[in-house]
N, C-alpha and C positions, 0 to 999 in steps of 0.2 A: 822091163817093169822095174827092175832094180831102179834104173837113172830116176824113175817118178821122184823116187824118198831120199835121193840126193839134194838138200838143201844146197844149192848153189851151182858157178860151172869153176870145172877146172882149167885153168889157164898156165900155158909155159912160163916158166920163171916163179910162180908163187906157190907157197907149200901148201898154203890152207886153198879151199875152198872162198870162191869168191863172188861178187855181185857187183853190177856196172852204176855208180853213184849218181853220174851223171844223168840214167833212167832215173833213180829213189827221186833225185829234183827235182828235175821236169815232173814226176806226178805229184810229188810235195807240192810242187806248184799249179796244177792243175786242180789237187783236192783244196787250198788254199780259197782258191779262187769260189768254187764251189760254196766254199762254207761261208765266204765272206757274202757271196749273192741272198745264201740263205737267210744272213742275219740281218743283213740291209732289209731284206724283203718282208720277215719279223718284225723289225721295230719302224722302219718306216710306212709299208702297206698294211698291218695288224694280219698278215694271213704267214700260216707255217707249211701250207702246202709242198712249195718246192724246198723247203727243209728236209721233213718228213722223207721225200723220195734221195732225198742227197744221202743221208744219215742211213737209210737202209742201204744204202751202195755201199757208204762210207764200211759200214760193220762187215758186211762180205767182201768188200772187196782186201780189208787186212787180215780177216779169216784166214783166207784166201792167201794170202802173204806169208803167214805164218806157215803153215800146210805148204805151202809150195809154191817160190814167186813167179816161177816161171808161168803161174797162167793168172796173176793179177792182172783185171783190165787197166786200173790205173798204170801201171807199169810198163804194159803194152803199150798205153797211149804214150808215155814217155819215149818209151823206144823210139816211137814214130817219129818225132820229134827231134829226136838227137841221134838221128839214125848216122849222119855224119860225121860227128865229133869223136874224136878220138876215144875209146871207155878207159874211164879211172877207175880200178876195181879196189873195190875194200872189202875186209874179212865180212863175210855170212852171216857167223856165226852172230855178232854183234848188234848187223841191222835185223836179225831175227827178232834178239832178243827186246829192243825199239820197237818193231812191231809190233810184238806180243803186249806192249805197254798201249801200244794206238788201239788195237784189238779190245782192250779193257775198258780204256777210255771210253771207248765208242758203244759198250752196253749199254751203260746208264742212259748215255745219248738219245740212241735208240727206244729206251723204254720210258722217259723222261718226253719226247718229241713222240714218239709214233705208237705207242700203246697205252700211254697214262698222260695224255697231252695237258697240261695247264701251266698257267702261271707261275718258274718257281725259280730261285735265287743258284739253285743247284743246277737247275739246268743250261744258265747262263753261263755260269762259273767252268763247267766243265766243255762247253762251246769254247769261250774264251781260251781256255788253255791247250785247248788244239790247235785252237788259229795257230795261237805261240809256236805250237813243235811245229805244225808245217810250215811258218811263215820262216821261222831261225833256221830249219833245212833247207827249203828253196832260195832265201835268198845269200844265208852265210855259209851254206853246208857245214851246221854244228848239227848234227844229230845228239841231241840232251840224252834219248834214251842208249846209246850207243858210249856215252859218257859215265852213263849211271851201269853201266855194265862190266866198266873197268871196276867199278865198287864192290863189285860180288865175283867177280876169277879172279883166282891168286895169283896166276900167268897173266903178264901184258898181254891187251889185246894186238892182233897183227892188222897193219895195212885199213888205218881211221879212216875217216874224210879227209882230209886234205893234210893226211899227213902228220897227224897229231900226236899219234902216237911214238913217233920214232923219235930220237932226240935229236937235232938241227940247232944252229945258229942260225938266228936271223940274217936275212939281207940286209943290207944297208935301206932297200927300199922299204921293207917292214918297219925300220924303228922310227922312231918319234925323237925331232929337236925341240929342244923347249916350248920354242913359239908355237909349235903343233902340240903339246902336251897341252898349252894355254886353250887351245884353240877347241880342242876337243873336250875339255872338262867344264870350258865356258858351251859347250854345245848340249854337253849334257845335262847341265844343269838350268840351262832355258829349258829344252824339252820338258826334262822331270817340273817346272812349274807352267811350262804353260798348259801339260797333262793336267794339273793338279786344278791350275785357274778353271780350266776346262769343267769339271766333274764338279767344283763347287762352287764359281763364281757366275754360271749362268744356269742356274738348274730349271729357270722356266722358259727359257728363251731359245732351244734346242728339241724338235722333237724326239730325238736319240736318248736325251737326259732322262726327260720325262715319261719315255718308257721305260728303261732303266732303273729310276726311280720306283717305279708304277712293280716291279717284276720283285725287287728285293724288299718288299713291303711286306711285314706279316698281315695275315686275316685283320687283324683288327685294326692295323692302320691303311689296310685296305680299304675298307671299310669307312670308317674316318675321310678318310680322302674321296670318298665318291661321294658322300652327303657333302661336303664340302663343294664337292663341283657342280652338284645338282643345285645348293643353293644360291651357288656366282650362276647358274646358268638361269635359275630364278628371277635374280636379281636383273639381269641383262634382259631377260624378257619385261621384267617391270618396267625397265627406264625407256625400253623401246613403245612399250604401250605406253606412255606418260609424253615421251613425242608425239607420237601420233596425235594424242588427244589437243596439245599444244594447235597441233593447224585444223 
């Protein structure tokens, strides 16, 4: 019974308590996916159904996480997954305290989508910023809340992601020659405007925009906005009857 409330396993060679990062991924990327079908299926098909059901996993299953990982489903399914791969083990203590951040997250979520369902700027916002943490752990292994946890111990954390914590010299293969410094800041700065052309230079010509648009709208330019559609949809039935009458 004791091992239950043992947050993590002990492994030879490390002093603390540990957990296999290479599972946190794979369900990072698992839940990822998840959330991202959710929201496709939101603003493309108008229905939150399979949201609804993700979102109520999503909150138990980092509950769950928190309490004790070893019987996370999503983590399970990771295991499955990278049952092969050698495990990278990092401090416990750390991606607990990450979880305990997705855990929080994921209330609002939950009562925002599956108890108070509507239309709201909040509940996009905090969708959004999950994607962010699962999508930066699956694919870069940054864990942000595991970052933000060296902010509050006054002891270094032991044994990061990928290493981050310990002090290292790059490879040679890590750094950047000029023409790759070129290369990369010219990349990112296409990205940051074609993001930006994206969200403001076609805001009717995208169904994604326009519901977007449609969700971040208060009451009254909600409002606004539907007598406005009601009237083009007016108008388009007028000129359709005014054909007709033509033959």
């Amino acid at each position: 019974m004791s091992n239950f409330f043992q947050y993590g396993e002990r492994v030879d060679g490390y002093d603390i308590l540990v957990l296999n990062e290479r599972e946190a991924r794979a369900a990072a990327g698992i839940l990822f996916i998840g959330a991202f079908i959710g929201l496709t299926n939101g603003v493309m098909l108008g229905t939150a159904t399979f949201s609804k059901y993700f979102v109520t996993f999503f909150m138990i299953d980092f509950i769950i996480r928190v309490i004790q990982p070893r019987y996370s489903p999503s983590l399970l399914l990771g295991r499955l997954f990278v049952a092969n791969q050698k495990p990278e083990y990092v401090g416990a203590i750390q991606k607990r305290f990450a979880w305990a951040i997705g855990a929080i997250i994921s209330m609002p979520m939950f009562y925002y989508l599956v108890i108070d369902f509507q239309p709201n700027p909040l509940k996009v916002l905090v969708c959004l910023i999950c994607m962010f943490l699962l999508f930066f752990e699956s694919a870069f292994s940054i864990c942000i809340g595991c970052k933000l946890f060296s902010l509050f111990k006054k002891d270094d954390p032991k044994y990061c992601p990928g290493g981050v914590c310990e002090i290292n010299i790059k490879d040679p293969i890590q750094r950047f020659d000029p023409i790759q410094k070129i290369i990369v800041t010219l990349t990112i700065l296409a990205t940051i405007y074609g993001t930006y052309a994206y969200f403001t230079k076609l805001p009717d010509r995208t169904i994604f925009m326009e519901k977007m648009r449609y969700l971040f709208m208060s009451d009254k330019q909600r409002q606004k906005y539907e007598k406005q559609k009601e009237l083009e949809e007016l108008k388009k039935q007028e000129a359709e009857f005014e054909n007709d009458d033509d033959f």
